[in-house]
C-alpha positions in Angstrom: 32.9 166.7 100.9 29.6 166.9 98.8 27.2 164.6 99.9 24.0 163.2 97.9 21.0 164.1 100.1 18.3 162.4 97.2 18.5 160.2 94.0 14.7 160.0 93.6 14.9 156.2 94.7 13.8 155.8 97.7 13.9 155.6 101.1 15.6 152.0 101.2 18.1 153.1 98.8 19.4 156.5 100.8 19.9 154.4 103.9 22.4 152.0 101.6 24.3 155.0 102.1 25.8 154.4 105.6 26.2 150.3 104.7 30.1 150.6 104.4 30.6 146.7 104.1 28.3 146.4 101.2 30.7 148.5 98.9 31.1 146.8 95.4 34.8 146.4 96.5 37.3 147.2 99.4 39.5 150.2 99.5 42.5 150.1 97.1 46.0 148.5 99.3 49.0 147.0 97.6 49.0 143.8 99.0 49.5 140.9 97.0 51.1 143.3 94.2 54.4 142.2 92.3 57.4 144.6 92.9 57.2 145.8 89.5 53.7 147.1 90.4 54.3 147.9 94.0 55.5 151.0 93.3 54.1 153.9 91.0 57.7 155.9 90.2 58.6 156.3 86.6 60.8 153.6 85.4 63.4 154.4 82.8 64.2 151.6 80.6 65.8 150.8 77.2 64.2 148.3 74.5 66.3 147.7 72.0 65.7 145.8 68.7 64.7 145.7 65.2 62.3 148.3 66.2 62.0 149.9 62.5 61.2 146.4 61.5 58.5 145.8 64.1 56.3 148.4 62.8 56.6 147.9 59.5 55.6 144.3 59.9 53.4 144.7 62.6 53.4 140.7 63.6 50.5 139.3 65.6 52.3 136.0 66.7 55.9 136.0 65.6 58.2 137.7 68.2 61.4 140.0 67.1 64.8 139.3 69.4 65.3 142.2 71.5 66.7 143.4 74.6 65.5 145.0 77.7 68.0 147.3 80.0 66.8 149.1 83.2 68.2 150.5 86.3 67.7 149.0 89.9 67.2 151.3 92.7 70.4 151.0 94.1 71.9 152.0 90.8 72.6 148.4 89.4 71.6 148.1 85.7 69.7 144.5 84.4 69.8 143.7 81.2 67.4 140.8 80.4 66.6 138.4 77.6 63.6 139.5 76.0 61.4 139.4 72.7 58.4 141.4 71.3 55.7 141.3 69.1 53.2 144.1 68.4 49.6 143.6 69.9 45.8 145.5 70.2 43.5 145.8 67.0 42.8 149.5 66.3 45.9 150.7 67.5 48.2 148.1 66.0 46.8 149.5 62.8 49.0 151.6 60.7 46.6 154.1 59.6 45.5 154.7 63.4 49.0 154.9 64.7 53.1 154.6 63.5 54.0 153.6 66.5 51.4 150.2 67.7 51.4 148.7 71.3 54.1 146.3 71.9 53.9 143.0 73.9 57.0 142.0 75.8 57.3 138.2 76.3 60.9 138.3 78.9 62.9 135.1 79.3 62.1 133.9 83.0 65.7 133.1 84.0 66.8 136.4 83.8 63.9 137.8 86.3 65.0 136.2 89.3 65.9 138.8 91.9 64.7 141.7 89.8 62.4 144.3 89.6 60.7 141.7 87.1 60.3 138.7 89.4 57.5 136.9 88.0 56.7 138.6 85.3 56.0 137.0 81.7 54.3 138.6 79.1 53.7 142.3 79.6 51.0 144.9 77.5 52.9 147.9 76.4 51.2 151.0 75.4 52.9 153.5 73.7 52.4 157.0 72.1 50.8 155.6 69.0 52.2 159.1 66.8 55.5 160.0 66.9 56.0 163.3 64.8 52.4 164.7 66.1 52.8 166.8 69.0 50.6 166.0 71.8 50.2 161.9 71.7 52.4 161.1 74.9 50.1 163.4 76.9 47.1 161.4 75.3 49.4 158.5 76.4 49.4 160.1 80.1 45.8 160.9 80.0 45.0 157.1 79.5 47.3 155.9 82.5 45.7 158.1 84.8 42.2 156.6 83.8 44.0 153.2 84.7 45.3 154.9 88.1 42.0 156.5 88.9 40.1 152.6 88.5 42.7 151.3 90.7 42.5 153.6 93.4 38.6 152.5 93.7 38.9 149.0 93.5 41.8 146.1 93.9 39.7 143.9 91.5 41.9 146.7 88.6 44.5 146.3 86.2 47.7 147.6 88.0 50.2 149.9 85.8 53.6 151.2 86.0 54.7 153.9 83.5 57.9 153.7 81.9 60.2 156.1 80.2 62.0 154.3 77.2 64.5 154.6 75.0 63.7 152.6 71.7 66.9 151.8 70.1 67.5 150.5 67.0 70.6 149.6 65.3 69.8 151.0 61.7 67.8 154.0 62.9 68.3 157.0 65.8 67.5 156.3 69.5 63.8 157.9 70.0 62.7 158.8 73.8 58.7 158.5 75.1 56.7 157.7 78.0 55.0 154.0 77.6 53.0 152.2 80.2 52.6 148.3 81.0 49.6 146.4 82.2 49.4 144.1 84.8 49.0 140.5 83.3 45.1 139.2 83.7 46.1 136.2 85.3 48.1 138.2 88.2 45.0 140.2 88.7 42.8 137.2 89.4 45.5 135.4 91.3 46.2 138.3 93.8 42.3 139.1 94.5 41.6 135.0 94.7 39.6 134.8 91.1 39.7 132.8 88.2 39.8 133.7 84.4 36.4 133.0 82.5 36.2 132.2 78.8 32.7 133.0 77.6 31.5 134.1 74.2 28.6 136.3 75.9 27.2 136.9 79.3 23.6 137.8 80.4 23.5 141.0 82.5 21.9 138.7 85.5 25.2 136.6 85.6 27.3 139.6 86.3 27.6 141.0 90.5 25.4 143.7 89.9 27.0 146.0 92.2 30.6 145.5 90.0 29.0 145.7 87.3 27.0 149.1 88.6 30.9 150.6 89.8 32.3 149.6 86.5 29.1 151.7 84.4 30.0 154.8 86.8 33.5 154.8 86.1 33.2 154.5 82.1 30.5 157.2 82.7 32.8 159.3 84.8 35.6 159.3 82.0 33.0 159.4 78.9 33.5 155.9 77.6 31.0 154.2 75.8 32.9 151.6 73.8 32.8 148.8 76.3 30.5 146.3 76.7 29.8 143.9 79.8 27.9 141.1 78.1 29.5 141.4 74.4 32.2 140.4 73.0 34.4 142.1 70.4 33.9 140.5 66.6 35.6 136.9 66.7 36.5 137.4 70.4 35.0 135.9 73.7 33.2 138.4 76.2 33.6 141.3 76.6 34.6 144.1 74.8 37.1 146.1 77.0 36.3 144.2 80.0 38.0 141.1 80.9 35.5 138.5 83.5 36.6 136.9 86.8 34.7 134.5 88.5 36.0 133.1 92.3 34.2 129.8 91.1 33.3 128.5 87.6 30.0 130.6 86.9 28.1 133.5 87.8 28.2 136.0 89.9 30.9 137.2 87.2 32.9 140.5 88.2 34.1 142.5 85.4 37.2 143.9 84.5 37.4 146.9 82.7 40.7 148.1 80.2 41.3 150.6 77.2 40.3 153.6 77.9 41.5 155.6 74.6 38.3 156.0 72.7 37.0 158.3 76.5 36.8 161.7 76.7 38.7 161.8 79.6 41.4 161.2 77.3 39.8 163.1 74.5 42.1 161.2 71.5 41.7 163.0 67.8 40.4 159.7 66.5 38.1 158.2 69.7 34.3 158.7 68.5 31.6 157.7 70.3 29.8 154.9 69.7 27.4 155.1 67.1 24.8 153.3 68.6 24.5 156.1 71.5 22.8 159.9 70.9 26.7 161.5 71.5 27.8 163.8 68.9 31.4 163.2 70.6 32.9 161.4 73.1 33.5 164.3 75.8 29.6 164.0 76.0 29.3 161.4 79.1 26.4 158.8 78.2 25.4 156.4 81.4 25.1 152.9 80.5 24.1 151.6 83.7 21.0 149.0 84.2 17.4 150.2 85.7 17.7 147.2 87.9 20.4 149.1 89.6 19.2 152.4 90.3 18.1 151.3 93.8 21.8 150.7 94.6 23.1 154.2 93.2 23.7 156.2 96.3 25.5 153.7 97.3 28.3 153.5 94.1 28.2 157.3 94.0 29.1 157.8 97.4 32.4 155.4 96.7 33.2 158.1 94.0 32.2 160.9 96.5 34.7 159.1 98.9 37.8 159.3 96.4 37.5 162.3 94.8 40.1 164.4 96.4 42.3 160.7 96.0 42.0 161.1 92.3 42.3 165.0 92.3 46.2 163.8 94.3 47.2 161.1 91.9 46.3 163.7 89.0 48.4 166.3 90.8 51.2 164.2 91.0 51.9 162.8 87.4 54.7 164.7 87.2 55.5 164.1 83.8 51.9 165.3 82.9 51.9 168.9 81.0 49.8 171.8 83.1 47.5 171.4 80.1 46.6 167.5 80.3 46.3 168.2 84.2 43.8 170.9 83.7 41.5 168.5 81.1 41.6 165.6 83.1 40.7 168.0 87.0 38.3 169.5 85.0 36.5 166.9 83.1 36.1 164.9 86.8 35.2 168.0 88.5 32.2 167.9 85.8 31.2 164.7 86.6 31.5 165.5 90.4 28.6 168.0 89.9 26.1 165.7 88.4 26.7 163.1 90.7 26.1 166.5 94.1 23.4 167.2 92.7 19.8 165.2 93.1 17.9 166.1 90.6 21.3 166.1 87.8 21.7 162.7 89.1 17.6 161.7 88.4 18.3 163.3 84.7 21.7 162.1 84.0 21.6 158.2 85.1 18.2 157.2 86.9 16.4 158.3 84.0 18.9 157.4 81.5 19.2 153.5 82.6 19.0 151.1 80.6 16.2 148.3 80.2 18.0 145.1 78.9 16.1 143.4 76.2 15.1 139.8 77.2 17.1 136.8 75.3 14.9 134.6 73.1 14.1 131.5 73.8 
């Protein structure tokens, strides 16, 4: 196991090392999870619609009819009501991707004793390119970052990959790997939090030791287009990051999604953010605050603690190609030896924080 012997910060700050309760959150467990999340085997399913239709017309709010099949563990096959819509803003456009994210809205009364119990509206992602060879991994890629956030912390969006069959009556069946996200509401529920609808945060409001886990991850997978104070244009806060609050106001813990533009997942058209010295997005870029750099042994050493975790779940994505497996091992074994080494660690993060600029009065 590499250990950090010396950030540069301090004497206080090596000691935070061996304070175990004051991790930014408790080890991953399943508790509280729905069934459909419960378990992390590939589901194969059947969505069948006017899926032709539903990318051509790419509807925001309307919903298509549609039906959803899948197979039970014991070999019995559901079939439930179901309608869908696409969803998402650069993917649902067509010159991004023919094939947008899809949101399933099932009809409650068929979810009773299924897999589905309690389910409502679901996020699916899909392959975004469907003649381009190489999308699905990219799909893969982006489910693992998912899997590797929700292995650190239970405050995560939980996911369950599916292998579907789209079928359409006026065109031929077509086969890929899609994932679907937790609902936001399920994520507070189960981990006691409420939903907070803000336009814009300070950095003070948020629990600075979240908010410092949340920097490391998007700096472990090479993300920079997130914010945790900003929202997207005509949105409410923040960009790629949902906020939970256990009360009605600050301390506000942060809930990072979309990890496409990374380059842990390395897409053809993610580019970095242009407001950030990156000529491309594999270039990692820490975004974390100076006011945190006292409590970085600490969040590094919960990365230290699950590396060989996420090395396991990588190993085990069966439908992930050898190729995808060696990217992903290898872009986190990267970041593994910055975060060994002292003095990387001093160049990379402490000295790259970031000073937030006061707001005006």
């Amino acid at each position: 196991m590499r250990m950090i012997r010396n950030c540069g910060l301090g004497t206080a700050a090596i000691l935070a090392l061996a304070a175990t309760s004051a991790h930014a959150d408790e080890p991953h467990s399943d508790a509280g999870m729905a069934p459909l999340f419960a378990d992390d085997t590939v589901l194969d399913v059947t969505l069948e619609g006017p899926i032709e239709a539903l990318m051509l017309v790419r509807p925001d709010s309307a919903y298509l009819q549609g039906r959803f099949t899948y197979t039970e563990a014991d070999g019995t096959e559901r079939l439930l009501g179901m309608k869908f819509r696409t969803r998402g803003n650069y993917r649902r456009d067509p010159e991004h991707c023919d094939f947008a994210p899809i949101l399933l809205n099932f009809k409650k009364g068929d979810l009773a004793g299924t897999l589905f119990a309690g389910q409502d509206k679901l996020k699916l992602v899909t392959h975004c390119q469907t003649n381009v060879v190489g999308y699905e991994q990219l799909l893969l890629r982006e489910y693992l970052a998912y899997r590797l956030f929700q292995e650190l912390s239970d405050i995560s969006y939980a996911t369950r990959l599916f292998h579907i069959t789209y079928v359409d009556p006026e065109d031929k069946p077509l086969t890929r790997y899609g994932f679907v996200i937790e609902d936001d509401k399920a994520v507070a529920k189960r981990n006691g939090f409420k939903i907070v609808k803000k336009r814009s945060l300070q950095e003070s409001e948020n629990d600075s030791r979240r908010q410092n886990l949340v920097n490391v991850f998007q700096y472990m997978i090479g993300n920079t287009e997130y914010s945790l104070v900003n929202p997207e244009p005509k949105k409410k806060c923040c960009h790629n990051s949902d906020v939970l609050s256990e009360g009605d106001g600050p301390p506000y813990t942060q809930l990072p999604f979309d990890f496409d533009f990374s380059g842990f997942v390395n897409a053809p058209y993610a580019q970095p953010n242009p407001r950030y010295p990156i000529p491309n997005v594999s270039q990692r870029y820490y975004r974390g605050l100076c006011s945190a750099n006292d409590m970085l042994p600490e969040t590094l050493q919960a990365f230290l603690d699950k590396e060989e975790a996420f090395y396991r779940i990588i190993d085990e994505l069966e439908p992930a190609s050898r190729r995808t497996k060696r990217h992903v091992r290898s872009y986190l074994e990267s970041f593994y030896d910055v975060i060994s080494d002292p003095a990387l660690v001093q160049e990379r993060l402490v000295e790259m924080c970031y000073l937030p600029v006061p707001p005006q009065p």
